[in-house]
N, C-alpha and C positions, 0 to 999 in steps of 0.2 A: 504493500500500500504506500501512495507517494503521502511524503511525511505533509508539504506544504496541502495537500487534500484534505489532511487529516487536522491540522492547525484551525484550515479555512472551517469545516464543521464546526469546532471548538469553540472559536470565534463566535462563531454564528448562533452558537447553542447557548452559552455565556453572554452576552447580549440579549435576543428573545428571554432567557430565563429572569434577566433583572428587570425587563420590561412586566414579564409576567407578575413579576413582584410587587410591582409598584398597582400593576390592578387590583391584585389583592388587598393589596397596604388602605389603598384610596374607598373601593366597595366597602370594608371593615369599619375604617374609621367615620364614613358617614353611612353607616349601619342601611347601606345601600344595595341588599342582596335580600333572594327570597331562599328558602330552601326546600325540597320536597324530597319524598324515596320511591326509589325505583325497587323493585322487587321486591317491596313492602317493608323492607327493613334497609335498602341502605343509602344514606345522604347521597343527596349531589345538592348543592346553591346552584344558584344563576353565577357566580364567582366562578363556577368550574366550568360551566358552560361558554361564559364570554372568554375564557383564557385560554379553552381549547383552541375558539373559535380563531385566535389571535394567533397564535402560535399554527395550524393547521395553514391559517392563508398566508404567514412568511414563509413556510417550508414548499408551500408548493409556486409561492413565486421566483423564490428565490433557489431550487430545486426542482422545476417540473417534472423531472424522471424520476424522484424517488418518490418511493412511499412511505406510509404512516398506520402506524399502530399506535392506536390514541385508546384509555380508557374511556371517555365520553363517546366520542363521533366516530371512530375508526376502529371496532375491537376485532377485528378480520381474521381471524385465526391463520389464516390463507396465506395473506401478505408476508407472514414473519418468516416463511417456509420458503421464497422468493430467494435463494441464496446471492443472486446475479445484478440485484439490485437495492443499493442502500436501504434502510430502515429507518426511520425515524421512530425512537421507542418515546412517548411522553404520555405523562402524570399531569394532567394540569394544577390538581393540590393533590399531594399524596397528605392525607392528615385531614381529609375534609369534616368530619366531627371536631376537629379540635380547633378548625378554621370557624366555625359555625357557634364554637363555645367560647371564643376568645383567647383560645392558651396559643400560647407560643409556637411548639412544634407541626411547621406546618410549612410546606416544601414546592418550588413546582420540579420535576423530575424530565431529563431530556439525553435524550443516548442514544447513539447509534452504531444500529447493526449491520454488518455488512458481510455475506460470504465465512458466516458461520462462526464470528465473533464479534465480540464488543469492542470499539474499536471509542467514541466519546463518551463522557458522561458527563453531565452536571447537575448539582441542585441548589438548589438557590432558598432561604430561608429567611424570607425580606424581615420576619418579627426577631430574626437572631441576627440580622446585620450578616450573614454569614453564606460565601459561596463557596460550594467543594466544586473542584474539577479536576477532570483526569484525561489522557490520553492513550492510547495505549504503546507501553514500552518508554513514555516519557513522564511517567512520576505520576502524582496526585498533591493537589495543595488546597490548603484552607484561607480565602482572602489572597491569592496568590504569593502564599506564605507553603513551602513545604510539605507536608504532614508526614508520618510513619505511623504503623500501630504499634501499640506497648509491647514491649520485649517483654513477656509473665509468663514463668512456666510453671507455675501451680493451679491448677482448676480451681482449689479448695479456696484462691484467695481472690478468683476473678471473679467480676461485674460482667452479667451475661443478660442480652437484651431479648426481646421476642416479642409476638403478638398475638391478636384473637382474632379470628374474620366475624362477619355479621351472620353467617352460617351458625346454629350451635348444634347441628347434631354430629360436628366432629369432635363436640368437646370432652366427651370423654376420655379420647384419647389424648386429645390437647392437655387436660389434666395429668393423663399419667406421665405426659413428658416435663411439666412444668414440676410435677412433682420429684420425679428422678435427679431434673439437674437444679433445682434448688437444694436438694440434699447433698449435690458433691461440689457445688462453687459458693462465694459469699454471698452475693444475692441475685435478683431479679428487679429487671428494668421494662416498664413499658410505657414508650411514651406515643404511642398513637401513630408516628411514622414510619416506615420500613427502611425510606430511603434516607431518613435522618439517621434512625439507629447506623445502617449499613455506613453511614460517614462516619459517626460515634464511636465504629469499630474503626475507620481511616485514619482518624486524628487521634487513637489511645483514650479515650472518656469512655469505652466500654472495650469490654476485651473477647466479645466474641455476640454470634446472634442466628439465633436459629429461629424458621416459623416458613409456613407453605403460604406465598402471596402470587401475584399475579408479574405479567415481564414489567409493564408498565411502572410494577411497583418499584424492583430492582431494576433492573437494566443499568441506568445509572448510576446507583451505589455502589451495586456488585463491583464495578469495573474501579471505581475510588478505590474500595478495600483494595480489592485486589493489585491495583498499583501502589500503593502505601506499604504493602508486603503482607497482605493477609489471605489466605489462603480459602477458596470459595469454592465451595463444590456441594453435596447432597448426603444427607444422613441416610436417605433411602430409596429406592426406586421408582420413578417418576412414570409420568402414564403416557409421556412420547409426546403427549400433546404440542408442546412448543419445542422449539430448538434449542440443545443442552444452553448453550451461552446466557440465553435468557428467559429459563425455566424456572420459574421461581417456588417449584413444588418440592420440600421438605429441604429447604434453601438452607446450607451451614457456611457461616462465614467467618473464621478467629484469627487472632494471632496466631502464626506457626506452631510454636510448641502446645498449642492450647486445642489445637484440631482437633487432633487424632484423640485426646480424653474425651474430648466434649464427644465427639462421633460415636464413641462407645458407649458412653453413658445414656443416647439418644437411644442408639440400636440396642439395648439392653432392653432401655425401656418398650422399645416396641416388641420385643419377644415378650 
């Protein structure tokens, strides 16, 4: 892949993202949004709606031949399977309950896939003042600062993040995993974002993060951790549905040394 190709996405992704932020920042603060649920349980505002909208019509002017895998307007399953033609992977709020409550963590997510990797990512956290981006093979930084994850090689002493989907009939298994590794790490983190957590593993504030979400959700993170030096792959068997790169079903993401316990403790728990 030509690196200045990959720069110019970056660019491009990094920009749309702070503009996306600033919709969000604006709709919020003059309590300028409606909110409704789609499948009777799970949010969207009109905030998710206009930022798709926003982001959808710069990628396709500024990109005519690729496509988009959007969670609002674009969920194509089809599209992501397209090895031959760029991807745009986006979140327009990953965090939409927490956007709708007023808390902080709350993200727009944008990344691209192309020929069966993740090759950008960004997310943008207009309420944390805060952008991760990554490229692939050239680093991950926070504020165009750096980042690495925590060098910890004790389970027993790491901060390990996860989530809940709006589904609850997987939650009883969801419990016996939450159960398992709250008994072999110091605690449990959940702050309503995937793609925040997955930077919170980038920049060392958590040390590892396991949970089954959607590509939309990680696409972007994934590829942060993973450049920052953390190591991203699957506790368990996926259902082929998406393309490994941005499969986000039984999604394990830690520091190196911290993997392979948490991975056991996971697959423990599911036998």
């Amino acid at each position: 892949m030509d690196e200045v190709t990959v720069d110019e996405w970056l660019s491009y992704a990094k920009s749309w993202a702070k503009h996306a932020g600033a919709i969000m920042v604006e709709a919020r603060e003059q309590a300028d949004f409606s909110a409704e649920y789609k499948d009777h349980h799970e949010l969207v505002t009109s905030t998710d709606v206009a930022i798709d909208e926003y982001l959808c019509r710069q990628i396709r002017y500024t990109f005519p031949d690729h496509l988009i895998l959007s969670e609002e307007s674009s969920p194509d399953l089809a599209l992501a399977h397209d090895s031959d033609v760029p991807v745009w992977v986006i979140d327009p709020i990953d965090g939409t309950i927490n956007y709708a409550q007023g808390l902080l963590h709350v993200a727009v997510s944008i990344a691209v896939f192309y020929r069966g990797e993740r090759w950008v990512g960004v997310v943008h956290a207009p309420f944390l003042a805060a952008t991760y981006a990554a490229a692939k093979g050239q680093g991950a930084w926070l504020n165009d600062e750096v980042i690495q994850v925590r060098q910890r090689d004790a389970l027993r002493n790491a901060i390990i993040a996860t989530g809940f989907p709006y589904q609850k009939d997987a939650l009883p298994e969801l419990m016996g995993y939450l159960s398992s590794v709250l008994s072999h790490c110091q605690d449990i983190r959940r702050n309503g974002s995937a793609a925040l957590d997955l930077c919170a593993v980038a920049c060392g504030q958590m040390d590892g993060y396991y949970e089954s979400v959607k590509p939309w959700d990680m696409a972007a993170g994934a590829l942060i951790a993973q450049e920052a030096g953390a190591r991203v792959g699957h506790f368990a068997d996926t259902s082929g549905q998406w393309p490994l790169a941005i499969d986000g079903e039984h999604l394990l993401v830690a520091s190196p040394d911290l993997y392979q316990p948490l991975f056991e403790v996971l697959t423990l728990s599911k036998n």
